[in-house]
DSSP file (Angstrom, degrees, kcal/mol; ACC not computed):
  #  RESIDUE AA STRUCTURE BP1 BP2  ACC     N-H-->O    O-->H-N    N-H-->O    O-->H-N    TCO  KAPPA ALPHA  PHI   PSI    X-CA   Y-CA   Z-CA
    1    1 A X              0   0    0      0, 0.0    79,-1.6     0, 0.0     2,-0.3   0.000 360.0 360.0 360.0 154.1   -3.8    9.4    7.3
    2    2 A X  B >>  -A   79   0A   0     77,-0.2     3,-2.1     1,-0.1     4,-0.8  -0.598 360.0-124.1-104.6 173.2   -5.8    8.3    4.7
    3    3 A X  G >4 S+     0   0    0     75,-4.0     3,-1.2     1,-0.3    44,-0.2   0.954 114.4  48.0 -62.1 -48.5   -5.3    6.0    1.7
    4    4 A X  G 34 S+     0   0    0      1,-0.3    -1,-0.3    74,-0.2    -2,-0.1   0.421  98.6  66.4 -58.3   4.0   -6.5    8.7   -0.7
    5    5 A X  G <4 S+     0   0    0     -3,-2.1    -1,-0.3     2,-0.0     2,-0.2   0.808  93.7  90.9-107.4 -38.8   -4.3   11.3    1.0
    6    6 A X    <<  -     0   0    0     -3,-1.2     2,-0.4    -4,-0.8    41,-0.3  -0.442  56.4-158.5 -72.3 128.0   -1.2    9.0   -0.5
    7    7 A X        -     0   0    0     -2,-0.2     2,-0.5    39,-0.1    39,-0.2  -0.937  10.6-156.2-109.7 115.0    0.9    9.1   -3.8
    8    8 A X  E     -B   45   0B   0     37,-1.8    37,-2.9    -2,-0.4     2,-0.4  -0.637   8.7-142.8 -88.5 155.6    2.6    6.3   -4.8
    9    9 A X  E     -B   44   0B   0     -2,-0.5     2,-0.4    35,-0.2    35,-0.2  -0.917  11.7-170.4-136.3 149.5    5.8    6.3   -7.3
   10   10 A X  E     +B   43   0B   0     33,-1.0    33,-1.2    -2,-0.4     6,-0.3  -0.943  23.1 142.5-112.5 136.3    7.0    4.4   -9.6
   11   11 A X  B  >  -D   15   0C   0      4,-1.8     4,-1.1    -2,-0.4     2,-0.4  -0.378  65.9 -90.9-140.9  73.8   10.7    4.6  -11.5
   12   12 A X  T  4 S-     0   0    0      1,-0.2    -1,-0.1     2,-0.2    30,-0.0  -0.497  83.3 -12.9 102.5-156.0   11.6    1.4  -12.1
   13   13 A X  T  4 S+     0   0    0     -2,-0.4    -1,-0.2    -3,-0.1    50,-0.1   0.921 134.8  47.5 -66.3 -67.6   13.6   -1.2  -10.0
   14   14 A X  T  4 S+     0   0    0     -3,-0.1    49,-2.9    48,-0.1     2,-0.4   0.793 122.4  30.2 -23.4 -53.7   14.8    1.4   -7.6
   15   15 A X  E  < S+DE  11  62C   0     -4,-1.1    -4,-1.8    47,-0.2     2,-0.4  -0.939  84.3 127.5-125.1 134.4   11.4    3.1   -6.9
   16   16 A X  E     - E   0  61C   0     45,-0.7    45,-2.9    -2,-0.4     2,-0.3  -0.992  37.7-144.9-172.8 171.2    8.4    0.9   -7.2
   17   17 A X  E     - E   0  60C   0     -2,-0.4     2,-0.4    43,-0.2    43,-0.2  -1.000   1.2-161.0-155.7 134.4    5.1   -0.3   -5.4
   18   18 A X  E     - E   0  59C   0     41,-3.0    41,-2.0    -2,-0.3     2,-0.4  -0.920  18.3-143.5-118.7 160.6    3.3   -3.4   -5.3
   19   19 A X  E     - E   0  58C   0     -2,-0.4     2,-0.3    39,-0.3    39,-0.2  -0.951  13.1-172.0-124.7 128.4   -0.7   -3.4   -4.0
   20   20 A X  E     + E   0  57C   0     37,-2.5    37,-1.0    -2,-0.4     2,-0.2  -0.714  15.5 155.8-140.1 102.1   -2.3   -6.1   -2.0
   21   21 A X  E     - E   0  56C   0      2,-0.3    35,-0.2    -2,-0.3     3,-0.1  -0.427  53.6-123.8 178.3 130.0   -5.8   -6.1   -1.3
   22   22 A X  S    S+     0   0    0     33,-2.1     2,-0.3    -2,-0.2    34,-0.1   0.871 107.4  19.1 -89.5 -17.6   -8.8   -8.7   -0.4
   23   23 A X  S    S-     0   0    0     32,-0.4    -2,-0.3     1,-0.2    27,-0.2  -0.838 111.5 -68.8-127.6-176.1  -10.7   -7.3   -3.8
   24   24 A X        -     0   0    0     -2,-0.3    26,-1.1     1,-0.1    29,-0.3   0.064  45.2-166.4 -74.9 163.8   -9.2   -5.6   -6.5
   25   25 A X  E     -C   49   0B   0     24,-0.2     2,-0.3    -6,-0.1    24,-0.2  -0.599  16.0-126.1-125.7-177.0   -7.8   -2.1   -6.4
   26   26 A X  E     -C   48   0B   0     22,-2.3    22,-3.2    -2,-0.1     2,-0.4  -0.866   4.3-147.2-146.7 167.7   -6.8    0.3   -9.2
   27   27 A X  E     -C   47   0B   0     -2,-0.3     2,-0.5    20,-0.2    20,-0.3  -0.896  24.8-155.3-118.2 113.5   -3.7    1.9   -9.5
   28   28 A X  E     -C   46   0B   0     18,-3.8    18,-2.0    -2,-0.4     2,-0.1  -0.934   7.9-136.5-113.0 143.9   -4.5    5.4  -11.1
   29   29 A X  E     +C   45   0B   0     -2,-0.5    16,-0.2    16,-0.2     3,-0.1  -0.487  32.9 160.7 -68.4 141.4   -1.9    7.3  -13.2
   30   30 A X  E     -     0   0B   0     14,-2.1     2,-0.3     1,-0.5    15,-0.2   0.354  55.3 -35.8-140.6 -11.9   -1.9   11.0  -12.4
   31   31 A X  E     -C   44   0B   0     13,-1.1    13,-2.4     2,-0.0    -1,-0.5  -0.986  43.6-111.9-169.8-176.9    1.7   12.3  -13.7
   32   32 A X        -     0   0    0     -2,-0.3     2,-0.4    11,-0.3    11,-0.2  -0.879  16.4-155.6-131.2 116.5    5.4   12.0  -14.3
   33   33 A X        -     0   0    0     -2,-0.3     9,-2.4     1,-0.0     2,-0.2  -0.687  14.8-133.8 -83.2 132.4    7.8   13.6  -12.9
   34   34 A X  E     -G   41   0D   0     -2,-0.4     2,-0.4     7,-0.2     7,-0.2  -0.635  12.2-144.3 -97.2 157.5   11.4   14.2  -14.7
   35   35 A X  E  >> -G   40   0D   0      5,-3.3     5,-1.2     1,-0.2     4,-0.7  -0.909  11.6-171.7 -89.9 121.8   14.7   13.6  -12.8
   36   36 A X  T >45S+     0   0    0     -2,-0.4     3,-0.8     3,-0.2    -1,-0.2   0.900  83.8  51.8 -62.4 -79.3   17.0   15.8  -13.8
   37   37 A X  T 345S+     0   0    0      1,-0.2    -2,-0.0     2,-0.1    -1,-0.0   0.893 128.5  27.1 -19.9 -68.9   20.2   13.9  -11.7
   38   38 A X  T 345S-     0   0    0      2,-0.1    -1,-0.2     0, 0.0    -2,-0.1   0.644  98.4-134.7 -90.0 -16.5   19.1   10.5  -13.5
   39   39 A X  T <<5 +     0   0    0     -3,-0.8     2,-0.2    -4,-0.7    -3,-0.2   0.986  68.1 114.9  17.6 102.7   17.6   11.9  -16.5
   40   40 A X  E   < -G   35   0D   0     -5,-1.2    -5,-3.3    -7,-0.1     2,-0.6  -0.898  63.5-120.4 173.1 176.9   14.5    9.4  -16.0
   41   41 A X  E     -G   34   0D   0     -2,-0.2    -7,-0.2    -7,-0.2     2,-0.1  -0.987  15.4-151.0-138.9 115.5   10.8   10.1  -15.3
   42   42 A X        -     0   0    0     -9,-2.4     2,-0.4    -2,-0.6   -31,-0.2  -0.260  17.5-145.8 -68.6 176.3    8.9    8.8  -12.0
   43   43 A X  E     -B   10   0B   0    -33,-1.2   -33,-1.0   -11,-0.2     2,-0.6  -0.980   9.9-140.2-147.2 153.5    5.5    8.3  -12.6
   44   44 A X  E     +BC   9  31B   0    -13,-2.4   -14,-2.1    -2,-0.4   -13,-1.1  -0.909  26.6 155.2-120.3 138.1    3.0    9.0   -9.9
   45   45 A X  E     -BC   8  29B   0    -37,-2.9   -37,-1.8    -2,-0.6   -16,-0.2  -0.991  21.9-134.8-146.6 161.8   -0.2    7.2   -8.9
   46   46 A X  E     - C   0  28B   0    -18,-2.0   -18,-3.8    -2,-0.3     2,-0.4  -0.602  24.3-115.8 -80.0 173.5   -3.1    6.1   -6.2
   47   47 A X  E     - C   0  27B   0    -41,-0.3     2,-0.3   -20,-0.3   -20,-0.2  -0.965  20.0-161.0-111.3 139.4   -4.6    3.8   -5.4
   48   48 A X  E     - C   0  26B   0    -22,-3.2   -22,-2.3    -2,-0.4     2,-0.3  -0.673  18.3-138.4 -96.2 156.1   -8.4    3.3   -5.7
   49   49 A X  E     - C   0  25B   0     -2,-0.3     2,-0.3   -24,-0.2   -24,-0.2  -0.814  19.6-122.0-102.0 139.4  -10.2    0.8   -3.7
   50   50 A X        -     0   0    0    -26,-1.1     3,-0.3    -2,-0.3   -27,-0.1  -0.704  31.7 -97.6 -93.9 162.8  -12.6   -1.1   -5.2
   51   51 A X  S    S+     0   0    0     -2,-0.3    -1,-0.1     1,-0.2   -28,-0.0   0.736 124.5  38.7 -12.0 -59.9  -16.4   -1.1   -3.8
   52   52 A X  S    S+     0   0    0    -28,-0.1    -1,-0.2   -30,-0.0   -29,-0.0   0.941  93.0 135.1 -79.2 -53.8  -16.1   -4.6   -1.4
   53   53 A X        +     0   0    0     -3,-0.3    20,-0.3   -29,-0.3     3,-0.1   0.375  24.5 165.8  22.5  62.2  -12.4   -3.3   -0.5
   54   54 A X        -     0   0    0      1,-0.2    19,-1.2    18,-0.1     2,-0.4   0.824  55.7  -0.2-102.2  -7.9  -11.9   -3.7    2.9
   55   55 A X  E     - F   0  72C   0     17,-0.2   -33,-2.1   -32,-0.1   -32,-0.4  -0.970  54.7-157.4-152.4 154.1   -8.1   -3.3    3.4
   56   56 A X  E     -EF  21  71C   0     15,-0.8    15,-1.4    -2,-0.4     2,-0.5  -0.992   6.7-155.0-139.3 169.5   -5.4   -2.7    1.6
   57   57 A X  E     -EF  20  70C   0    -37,-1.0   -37,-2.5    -2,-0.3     2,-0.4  -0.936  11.0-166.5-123.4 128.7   -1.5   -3.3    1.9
   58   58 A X  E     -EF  19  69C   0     11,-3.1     2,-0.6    -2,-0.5    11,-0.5  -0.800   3.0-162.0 -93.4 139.1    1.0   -1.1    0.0
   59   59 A X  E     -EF  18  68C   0    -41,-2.0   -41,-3.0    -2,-0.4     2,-0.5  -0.992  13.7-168.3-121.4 130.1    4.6   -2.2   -0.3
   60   60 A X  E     -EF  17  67C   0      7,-0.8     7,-1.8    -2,-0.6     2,-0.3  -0.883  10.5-169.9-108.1 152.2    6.9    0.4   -1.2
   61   61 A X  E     +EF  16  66C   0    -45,-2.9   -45,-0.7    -2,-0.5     2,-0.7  -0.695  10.2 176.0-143.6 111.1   10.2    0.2   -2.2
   62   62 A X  E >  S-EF  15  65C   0      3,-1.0     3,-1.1    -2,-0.3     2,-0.4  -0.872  71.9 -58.5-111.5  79.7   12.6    3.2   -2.7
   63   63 A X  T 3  S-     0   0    0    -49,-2.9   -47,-0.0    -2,-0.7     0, 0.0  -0.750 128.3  -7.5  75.0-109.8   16.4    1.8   -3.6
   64   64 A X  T 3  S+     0   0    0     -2,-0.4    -1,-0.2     2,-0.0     2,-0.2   0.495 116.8  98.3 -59.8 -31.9   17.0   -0.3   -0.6
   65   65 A X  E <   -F   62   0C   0     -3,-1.1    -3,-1.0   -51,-0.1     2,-0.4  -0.515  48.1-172.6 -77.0 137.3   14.2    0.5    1.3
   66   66 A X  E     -F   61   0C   0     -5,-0.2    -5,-0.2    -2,-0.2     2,-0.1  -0.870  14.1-175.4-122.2 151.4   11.0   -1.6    1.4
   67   67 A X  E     -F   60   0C   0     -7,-1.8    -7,-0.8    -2,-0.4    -6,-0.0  -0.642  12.7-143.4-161.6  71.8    8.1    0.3    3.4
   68   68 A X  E     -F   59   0C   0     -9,-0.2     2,-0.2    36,-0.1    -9,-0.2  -0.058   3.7-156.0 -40.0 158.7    4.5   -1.4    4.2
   69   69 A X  E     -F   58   0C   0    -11,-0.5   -11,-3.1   -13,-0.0     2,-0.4  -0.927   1.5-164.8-147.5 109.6    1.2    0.4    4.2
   70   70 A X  E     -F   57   0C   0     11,-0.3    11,-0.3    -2,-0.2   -13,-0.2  -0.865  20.1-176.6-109.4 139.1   -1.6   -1.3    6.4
   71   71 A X  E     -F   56   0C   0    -15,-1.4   -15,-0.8    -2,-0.4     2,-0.7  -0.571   4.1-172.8-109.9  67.9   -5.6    0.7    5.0
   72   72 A X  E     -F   55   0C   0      7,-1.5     7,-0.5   -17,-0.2   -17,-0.2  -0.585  25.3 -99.0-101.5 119.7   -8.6   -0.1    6.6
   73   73 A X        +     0   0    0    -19,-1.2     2,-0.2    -2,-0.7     5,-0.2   0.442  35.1 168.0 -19.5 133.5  -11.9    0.6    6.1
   74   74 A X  B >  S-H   77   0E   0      3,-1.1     3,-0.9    -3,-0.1     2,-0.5  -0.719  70.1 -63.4-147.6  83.1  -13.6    3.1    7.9
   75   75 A X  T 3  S-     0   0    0     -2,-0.2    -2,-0.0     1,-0.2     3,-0.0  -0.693 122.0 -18.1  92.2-136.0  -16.9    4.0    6.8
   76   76 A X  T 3  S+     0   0    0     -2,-0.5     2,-0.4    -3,-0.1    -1,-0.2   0.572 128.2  90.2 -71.9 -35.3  -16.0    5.4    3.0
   77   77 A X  B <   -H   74   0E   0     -3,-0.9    -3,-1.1    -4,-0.1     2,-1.0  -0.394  65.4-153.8 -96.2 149.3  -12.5    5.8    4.2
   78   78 A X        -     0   0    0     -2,-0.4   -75,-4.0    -5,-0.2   -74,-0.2  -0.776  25.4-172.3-106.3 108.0   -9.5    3.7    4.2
   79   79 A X  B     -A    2   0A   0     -2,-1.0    -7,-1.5    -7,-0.5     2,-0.4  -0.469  32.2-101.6 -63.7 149.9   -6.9    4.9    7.4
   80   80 A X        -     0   0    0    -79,-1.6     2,-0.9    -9,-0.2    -9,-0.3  -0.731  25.0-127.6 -82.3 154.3   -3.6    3.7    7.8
   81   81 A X        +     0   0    0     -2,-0.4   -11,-0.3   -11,-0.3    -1,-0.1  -0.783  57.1 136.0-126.6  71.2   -3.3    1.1   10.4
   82   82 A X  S    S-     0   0    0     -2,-0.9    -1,-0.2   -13,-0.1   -13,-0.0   0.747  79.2  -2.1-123.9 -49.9   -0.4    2.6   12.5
   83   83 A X  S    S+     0   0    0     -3,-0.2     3,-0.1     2,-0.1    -2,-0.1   0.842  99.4 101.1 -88.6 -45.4   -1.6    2.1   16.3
   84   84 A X  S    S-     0   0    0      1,-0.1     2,-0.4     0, 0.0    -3,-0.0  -0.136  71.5-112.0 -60.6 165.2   -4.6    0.7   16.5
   85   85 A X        -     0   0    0     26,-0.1    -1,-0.1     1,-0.1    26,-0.1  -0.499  20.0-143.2-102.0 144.0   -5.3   -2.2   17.1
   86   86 A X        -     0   0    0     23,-0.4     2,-0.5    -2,-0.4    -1,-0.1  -0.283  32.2-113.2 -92.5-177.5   -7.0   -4.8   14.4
   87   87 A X     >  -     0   0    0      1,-0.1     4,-4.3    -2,-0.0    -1,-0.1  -0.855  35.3-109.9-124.4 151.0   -9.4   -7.2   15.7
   88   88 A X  H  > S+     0   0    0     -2,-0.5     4,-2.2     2,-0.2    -1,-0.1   0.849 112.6  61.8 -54.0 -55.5   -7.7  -10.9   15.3
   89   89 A X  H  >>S+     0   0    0      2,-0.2     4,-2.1     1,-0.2     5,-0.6   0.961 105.9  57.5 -42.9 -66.0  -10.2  -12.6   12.1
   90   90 A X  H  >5S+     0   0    0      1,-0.3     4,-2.2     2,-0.2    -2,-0.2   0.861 110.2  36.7 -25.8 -61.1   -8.6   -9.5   10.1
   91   91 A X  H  X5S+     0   0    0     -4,-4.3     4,-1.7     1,-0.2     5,-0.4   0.962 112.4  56.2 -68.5 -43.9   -5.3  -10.5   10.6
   92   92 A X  H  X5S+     0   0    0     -4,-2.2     4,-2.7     2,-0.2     5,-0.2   0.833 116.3  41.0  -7.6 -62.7   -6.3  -14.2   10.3
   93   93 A X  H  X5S+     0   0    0     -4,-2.1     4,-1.4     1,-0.2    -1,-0.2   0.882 118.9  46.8 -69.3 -34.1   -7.8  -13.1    6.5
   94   94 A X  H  <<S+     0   0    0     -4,-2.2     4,-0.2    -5,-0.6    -2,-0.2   0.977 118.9  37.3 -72.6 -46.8   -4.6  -10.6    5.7
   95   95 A X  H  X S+     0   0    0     -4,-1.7     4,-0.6     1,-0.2     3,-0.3   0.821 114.8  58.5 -85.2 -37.4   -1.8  -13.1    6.7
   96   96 A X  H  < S+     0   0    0     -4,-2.7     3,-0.4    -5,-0.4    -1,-0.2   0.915 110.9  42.1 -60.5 -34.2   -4.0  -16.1    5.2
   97   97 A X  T  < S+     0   0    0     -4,-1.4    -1,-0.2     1,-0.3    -2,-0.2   0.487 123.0  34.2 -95.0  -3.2   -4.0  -14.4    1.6
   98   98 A X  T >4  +     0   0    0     -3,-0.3     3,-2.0    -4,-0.2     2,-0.4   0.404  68.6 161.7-144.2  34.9   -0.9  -13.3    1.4
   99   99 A X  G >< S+     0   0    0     -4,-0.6     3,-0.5    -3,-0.4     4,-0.3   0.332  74.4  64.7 -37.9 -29.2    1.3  -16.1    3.3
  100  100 A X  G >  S+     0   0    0     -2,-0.4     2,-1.0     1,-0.3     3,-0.6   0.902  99.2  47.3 -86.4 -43.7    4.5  -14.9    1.6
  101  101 A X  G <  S+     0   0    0     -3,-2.0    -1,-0.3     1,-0.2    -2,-0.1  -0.352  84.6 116.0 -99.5  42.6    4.7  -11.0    3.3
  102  102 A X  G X> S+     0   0    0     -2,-1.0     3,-2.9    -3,-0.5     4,-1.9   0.898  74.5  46.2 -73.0 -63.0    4.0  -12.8    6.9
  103  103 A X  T <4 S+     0   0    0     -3,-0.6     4,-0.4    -4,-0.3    -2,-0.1   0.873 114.3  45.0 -71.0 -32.8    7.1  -11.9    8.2
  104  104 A X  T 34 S+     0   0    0      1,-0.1     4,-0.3     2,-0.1    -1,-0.3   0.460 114.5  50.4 -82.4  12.0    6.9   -7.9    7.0
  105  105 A X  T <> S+     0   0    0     -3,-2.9     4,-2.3     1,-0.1    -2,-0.2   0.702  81.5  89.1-116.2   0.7    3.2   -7.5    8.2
  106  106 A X  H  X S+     0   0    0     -4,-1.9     4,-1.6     2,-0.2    -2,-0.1   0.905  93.3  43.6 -47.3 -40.2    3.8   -8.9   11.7
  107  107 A X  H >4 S+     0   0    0     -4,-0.4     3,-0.6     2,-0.2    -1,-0.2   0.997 114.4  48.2 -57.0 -52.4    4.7   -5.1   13.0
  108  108 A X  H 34 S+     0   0    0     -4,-0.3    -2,-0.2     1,-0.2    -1,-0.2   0.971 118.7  45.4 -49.4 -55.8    1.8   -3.5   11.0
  109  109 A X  H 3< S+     0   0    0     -4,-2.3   -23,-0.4   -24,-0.1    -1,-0.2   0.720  79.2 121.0 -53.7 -30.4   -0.3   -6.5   12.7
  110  110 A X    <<        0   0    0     -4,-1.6   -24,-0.3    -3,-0.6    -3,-0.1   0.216 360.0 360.0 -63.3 139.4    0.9   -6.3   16.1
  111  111 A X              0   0    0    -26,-0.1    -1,-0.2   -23,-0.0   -26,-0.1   0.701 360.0 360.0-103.5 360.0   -2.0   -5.6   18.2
């Protein structure tokens, strides 16, 4: 699927997203949705890639649940990264820049 195809949400501690990226990204607002149950408001966004962009990594997190998102250029478009396989400098660059999320992107990496 592609990265543009994906809505992230935000409500808080519980529902929330971090973006991680060898150039900058943007996060664009497109709505809020209200909770009725919580009375509280998600907020919805994408993510944009910037021009030089050639992956990004999403972390979601939804209560308990934490959820990676591997994107990689293709062309214009960024696909997720769920079986193929990434060629070894990539991971080298991804794991180097972000040292801390090593141990959640080894599945996403796995060649």
């Amino acid at each position: 699927m592609e990265l543009s195809n994906y809505k992230f949400y935000y409500g808080g501690q519980e529902m929330n997203f971090a973006v991680f990226s060898d150039d900058p990204c943007r996060a664009r607002y497109l709505e809020s949705i209200p909770l009725p149950i919580a009375q509280t408001r998600v907020d919805v966004y994408e993510i944009e890639p910037g021009d030089k962009t050639q992956w990004v990594v999403v972390k979601q997190k939804d209560g308990d649940k934490d959820k990676l998102k591997l994107f990689v250029r293709k062309g214009e478009k960024f696909l997720e990264n769920e079986t193929q396989s990434l060629p070894n400098e990539l991971k080298k660059k991804i794991l180097q820049r972000f040292p801390k999320l090593t141990n959640e992107l080894q599945p996403l990496l796995a060649a």
